[in-house]
C-alpha positions as CSV (number, residue, x, y, z in Angstrom):
1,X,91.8,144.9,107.0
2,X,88.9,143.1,108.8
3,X,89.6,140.4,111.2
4,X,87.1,137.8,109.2
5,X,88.1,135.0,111.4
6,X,86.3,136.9,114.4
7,X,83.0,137.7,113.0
8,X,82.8,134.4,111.2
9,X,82.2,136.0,107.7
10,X,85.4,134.3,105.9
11,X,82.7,131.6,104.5
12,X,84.9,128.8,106.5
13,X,83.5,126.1,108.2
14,X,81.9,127.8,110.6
15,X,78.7,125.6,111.7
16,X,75.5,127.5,112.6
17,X,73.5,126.5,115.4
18,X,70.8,124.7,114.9
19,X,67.8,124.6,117.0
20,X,68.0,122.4,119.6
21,X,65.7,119.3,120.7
22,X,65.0,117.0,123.6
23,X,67.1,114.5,122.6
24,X,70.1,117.2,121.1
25,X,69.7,118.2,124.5
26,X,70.2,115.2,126.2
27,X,73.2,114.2,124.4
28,X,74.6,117.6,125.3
29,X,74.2,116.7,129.1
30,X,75.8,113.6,128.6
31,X,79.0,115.0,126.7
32,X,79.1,117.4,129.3
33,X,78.9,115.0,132.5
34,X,81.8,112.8,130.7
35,X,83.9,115.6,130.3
36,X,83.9,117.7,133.4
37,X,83.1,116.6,136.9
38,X,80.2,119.1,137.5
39,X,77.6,120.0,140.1
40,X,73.8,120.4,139.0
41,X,73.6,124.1,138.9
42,X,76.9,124.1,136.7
43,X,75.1,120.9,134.6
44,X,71.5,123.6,134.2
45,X,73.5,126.7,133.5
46,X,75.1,125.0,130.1
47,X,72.0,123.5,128.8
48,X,70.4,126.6,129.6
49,X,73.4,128.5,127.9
50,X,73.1,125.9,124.8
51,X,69.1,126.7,124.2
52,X,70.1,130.3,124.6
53,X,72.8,130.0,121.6
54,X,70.7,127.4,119.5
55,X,67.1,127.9,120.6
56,X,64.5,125.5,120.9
57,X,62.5,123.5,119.0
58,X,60.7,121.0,120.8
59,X,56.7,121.1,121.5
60,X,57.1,121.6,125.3
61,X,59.7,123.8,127.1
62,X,62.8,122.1,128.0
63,X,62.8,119.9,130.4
64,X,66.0,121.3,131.8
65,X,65.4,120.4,135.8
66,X,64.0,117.0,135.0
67,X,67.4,115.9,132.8
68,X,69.7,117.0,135.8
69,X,67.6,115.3,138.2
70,X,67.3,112.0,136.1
71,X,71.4,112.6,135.8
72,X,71.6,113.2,139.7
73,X,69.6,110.0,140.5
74,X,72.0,107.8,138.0
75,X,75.0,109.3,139.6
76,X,76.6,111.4,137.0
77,X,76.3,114.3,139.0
78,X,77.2,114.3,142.6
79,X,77.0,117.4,144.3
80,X,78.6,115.7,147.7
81,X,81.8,113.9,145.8
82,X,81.9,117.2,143.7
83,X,82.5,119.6,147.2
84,X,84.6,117.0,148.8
85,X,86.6,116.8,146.0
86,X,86.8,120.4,145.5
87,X,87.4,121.6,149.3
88,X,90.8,119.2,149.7
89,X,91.9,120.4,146.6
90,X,91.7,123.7,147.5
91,X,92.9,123.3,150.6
92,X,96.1,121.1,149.4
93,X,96.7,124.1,147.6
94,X,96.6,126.0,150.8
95,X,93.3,128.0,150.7
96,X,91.3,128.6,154.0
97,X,87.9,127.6,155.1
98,X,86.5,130.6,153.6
99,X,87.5,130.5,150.0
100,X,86.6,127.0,150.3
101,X,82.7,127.6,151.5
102,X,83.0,130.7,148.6
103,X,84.0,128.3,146.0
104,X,81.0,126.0,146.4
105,X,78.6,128.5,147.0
106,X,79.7,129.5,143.3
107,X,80.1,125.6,141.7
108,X,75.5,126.0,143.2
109,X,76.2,123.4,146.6
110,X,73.6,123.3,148.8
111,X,74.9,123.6,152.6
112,X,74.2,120.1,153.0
113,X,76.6,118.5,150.5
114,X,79.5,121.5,151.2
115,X,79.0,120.9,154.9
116,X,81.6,118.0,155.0
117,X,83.7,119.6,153.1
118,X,83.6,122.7,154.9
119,X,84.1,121.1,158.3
120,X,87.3,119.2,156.7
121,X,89.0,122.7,155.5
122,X,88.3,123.8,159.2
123,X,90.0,120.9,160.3
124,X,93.1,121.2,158.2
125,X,93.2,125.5,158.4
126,X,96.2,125.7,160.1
127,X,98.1,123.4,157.6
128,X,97.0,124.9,154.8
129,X,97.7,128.5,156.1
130,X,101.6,126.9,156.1
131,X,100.5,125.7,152.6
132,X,100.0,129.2,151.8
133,X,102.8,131.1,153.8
134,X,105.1,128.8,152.1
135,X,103.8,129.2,148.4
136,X,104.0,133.0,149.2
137,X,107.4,133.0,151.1
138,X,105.4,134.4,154.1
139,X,106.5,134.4,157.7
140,X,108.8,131.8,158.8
141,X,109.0,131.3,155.4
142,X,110.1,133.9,154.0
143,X,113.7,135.1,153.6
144,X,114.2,138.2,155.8
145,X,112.2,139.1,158.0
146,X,109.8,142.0,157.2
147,X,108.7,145.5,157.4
148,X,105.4,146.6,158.9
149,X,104.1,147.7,155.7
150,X,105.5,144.1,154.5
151,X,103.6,142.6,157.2
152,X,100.3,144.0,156.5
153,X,100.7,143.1,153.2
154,X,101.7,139.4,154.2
155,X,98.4,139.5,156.4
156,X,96.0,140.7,153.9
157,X,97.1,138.4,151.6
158,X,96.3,135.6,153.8
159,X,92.9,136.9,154.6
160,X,92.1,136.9,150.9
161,X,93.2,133.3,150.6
162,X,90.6,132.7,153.0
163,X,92.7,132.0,156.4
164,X,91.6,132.7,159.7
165,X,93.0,136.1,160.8
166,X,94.0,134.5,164.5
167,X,95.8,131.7,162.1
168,X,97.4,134.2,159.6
169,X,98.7,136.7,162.2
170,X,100.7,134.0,163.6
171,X,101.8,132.7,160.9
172,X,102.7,136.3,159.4
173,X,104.6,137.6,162.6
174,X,106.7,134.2,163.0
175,X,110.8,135.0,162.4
176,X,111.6,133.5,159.5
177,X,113.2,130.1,159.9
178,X,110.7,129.0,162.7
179,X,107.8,127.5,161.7
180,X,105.1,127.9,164.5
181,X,102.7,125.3,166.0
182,X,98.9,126.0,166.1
183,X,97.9,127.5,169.6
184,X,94.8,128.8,169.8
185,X,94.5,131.9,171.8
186,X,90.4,131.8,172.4
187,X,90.5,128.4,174.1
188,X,91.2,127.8,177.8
């Protein structure tokens, strides 16, 4: 038997898209700005993905740019808030500097707004690598101490997260138990 309820062909209440106009398109911007806290680049890739699924019907392209700009200028979309928000989130959660500069570089940042945001996760690095180690029940966190091969393992995951390897290798190699304090090796 046919899964109808996939292709849409059980005659339901599926809606068809209809064509899409300036003013459709605008009220799409706007239900999308009230429901998600969004960047412009996020903002331009669903109205671009909505003309795509509905097509277009107005006389003139659409005015795509010029509708996130007008929402940029009235402040429904904040690029700045939306990094600053998103890096010490992020790093609560215990993710380094780099997965923080990777994950507005994919929300469509521009360096100037992550900057701050950036420069805070680089701040707070070392307390969210012990974020991290203790989510993962790594180093002095962890409930025996471990293997080489255990080790590694501990490391690499910490360099995915985004840590510091000088951060992460002492956080890794500390006995379990003792929770290490931040020296830094490279300064003087």
């Amino acid at each position: 038997m046919a899964q109808s309820w996939r292709s849409g062909a059980s005659g339901g209440n599926a809606r068809a898209a209809r064509p899409l106009d300036e003013a459709a398109l605008e009220r799409f911007a706007l239900r999308y700005v009230e429901r998600y806290a969004t960047t412009r680049a996020k903002l331009a890739a669903y109205l671009n993905r909505k003309i795509r699924e509905g097509g277009w019907t107005g006389e003139n392209p659409p005015a795509v740019e010029a509708i996130v700009e007008r929402f940029a200028e009235r402040r429904y979309v904040d690029d700045a808030a939306f990094a600053v928000a998103k890096g010490a989130s992020l790093t609560r959660r215990g993710y380094g500097a780099r997965r923080v500069s990777a994950a507005l570089r994919a929300a469509g940042i521009a360096q100037d707004d992550a900057a701050p945001a950036e420069d805070t996760a680089r701040e707070e690095a070392f307390n969210a690598a012990l974020i991290f180690a203790n989510r993962k029940k790594i180093g002095p966190f962890a409930s025996i101490k471990p293997d080489p091969a255990g080790r590694r393992k501990a490391l690499a995951a910490m360099l995915r997260a985004g840590h510091d390897f000088g951060i992460s290798r002492q956080i890794v190699w500390a006995e379990p138990g003792n929770v290490p304090e931040w020296t830094n090796v490279n300064e003087t």
